[in-house]
C-alpha positions as CSV (number, residue, x, y, z in Angstrom):
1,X,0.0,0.0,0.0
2,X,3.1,2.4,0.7
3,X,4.3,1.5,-2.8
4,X,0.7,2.6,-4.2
5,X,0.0,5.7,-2.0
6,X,3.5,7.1,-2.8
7,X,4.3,6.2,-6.3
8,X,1.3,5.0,-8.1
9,X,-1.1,7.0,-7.7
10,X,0.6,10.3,-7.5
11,X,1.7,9.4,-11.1
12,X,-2.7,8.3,-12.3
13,X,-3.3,11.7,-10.7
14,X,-0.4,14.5,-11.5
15,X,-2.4,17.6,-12.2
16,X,-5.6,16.4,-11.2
17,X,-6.1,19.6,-9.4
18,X,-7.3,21.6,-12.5
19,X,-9.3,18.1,-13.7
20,X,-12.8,18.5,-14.2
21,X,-14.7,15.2,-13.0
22,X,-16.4,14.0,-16.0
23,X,-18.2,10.5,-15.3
24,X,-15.8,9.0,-18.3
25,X,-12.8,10.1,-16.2
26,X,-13.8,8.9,-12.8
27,X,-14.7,5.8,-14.5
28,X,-11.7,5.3,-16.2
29,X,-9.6,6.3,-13.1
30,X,-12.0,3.9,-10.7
31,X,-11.1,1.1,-12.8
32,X,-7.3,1.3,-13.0
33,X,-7.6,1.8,-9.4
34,X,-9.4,-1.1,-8.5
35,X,-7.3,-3.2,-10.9
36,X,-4.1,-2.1,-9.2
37,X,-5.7,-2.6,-5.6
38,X,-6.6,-6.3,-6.9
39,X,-3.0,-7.2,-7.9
40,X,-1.4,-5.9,-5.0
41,X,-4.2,-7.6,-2.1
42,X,-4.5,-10.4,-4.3
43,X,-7.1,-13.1,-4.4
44,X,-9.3,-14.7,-1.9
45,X,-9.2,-18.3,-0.9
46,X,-12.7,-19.6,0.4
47,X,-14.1,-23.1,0.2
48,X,-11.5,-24.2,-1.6
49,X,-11.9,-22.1,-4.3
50,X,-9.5,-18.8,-5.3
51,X,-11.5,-15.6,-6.2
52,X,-11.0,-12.3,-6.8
53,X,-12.0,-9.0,-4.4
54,X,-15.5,-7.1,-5.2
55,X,-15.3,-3.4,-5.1
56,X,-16.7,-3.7,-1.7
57,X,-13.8,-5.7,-0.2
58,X,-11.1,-3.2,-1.7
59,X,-13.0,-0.5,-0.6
60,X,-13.3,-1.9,2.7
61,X,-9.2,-2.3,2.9
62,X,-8.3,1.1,1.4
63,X,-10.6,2.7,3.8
64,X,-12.4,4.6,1.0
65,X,-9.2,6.6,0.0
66,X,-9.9,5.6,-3.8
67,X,-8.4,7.8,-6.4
68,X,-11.6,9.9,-7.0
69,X,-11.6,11.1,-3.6
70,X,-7.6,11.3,-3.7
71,X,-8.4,14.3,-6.9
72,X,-11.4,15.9,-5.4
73,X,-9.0,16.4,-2.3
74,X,-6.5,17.5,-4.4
75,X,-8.9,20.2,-6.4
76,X,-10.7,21.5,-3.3
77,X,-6.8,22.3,-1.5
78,X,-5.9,23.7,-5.0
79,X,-8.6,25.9,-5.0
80,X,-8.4,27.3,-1.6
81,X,-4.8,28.2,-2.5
82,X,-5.9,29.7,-5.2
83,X,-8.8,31.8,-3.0
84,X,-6.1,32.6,-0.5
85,X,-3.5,34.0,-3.3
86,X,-2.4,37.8,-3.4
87,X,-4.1,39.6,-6.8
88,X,-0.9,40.4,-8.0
89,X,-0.2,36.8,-8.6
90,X,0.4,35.2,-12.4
91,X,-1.8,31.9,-11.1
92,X,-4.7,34.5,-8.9
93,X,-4.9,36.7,-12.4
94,X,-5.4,34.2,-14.7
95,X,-8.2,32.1,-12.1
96,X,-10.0,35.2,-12.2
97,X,-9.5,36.7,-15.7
98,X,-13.0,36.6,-17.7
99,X,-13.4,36.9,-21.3
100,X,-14.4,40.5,-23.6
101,X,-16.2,38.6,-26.0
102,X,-19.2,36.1,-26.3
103,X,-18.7,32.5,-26.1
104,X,-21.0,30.2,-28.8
105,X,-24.2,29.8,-28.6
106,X,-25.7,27.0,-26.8
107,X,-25.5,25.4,-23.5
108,X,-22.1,26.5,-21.5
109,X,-19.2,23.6,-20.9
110,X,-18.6,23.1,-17.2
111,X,-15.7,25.0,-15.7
112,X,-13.3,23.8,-13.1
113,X,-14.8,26.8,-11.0
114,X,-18.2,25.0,-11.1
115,X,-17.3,21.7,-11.0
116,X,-14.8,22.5,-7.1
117,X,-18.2,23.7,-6.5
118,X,-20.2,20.5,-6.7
119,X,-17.6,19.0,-5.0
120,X,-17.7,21.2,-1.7
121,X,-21.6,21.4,-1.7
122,X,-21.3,17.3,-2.0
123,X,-18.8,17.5,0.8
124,X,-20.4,19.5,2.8
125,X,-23.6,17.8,2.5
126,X,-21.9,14.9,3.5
127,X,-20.3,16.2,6.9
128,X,-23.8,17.3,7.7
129,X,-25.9,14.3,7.4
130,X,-22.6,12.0,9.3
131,X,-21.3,14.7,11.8
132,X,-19.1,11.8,13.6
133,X,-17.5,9.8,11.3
134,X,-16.9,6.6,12.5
């Protein structure tokens, strides 16, 4: 687990502070996770028969620190540096720069901005309905 926490999945997730969380991503990113987790725990042996972990099991043994929540971790810190920046800044002028002209017609694409949004609302919402986690 050292091995994975340390090497592996810093290099799945290098930049995934300015990600935006599509489903295709996360699904993507869920699999590769679960598919290293499974070949470094292993199979199971019951009843005389090998199998191989369900995403319960590994979930169980990683404690829920799966990748997805490794990069929404990773976002939300990013953007409270960025909050926290002096205006003068290169990185705090760009975050907040905003377009002259129009953008096409049609329904918006999701911004980063929005998207560390849904995360802290989801996090947030979460904290609130478990107020001790266990």
């Amino acid at each position: 687990m050292k091995l994975y926490s340390s090497v592996i999945r810093p290099v799945v997730t290098y930049a995934c502070e300015t990600w935006i969380l599509r489903e295709t991503i996360m699904n993507r990113l869920m699999v590769f996770g679960r598919k290293i987790l499974r070949k470094i725990f292993g199979p199971t042996y019951e009843n005389r028969l090998w199998r191989i972990k369900t995403n319960q099991e590994l979930n169980k043994l990683v404690k829920h620190k799966n990748v997805i929540n490794f990069a929404r971790a990773q976002s939300l810190g990013w953007y409270g540096h960025t909050e926290r920046m002096q205006e003068t800044r290169m990185v705090k002028t760009t975050y907040s720069w905003k377009p002259i002209s129009k953008g096409p017609t049609g329904r918006p694409k999701i911004c980063w901005e929005d998207d560390v949004q849904k995360i802290y609302t989801e996090v947030k919402r979460a904290k609130l309905e478990d107020p001790c986690p266990g």
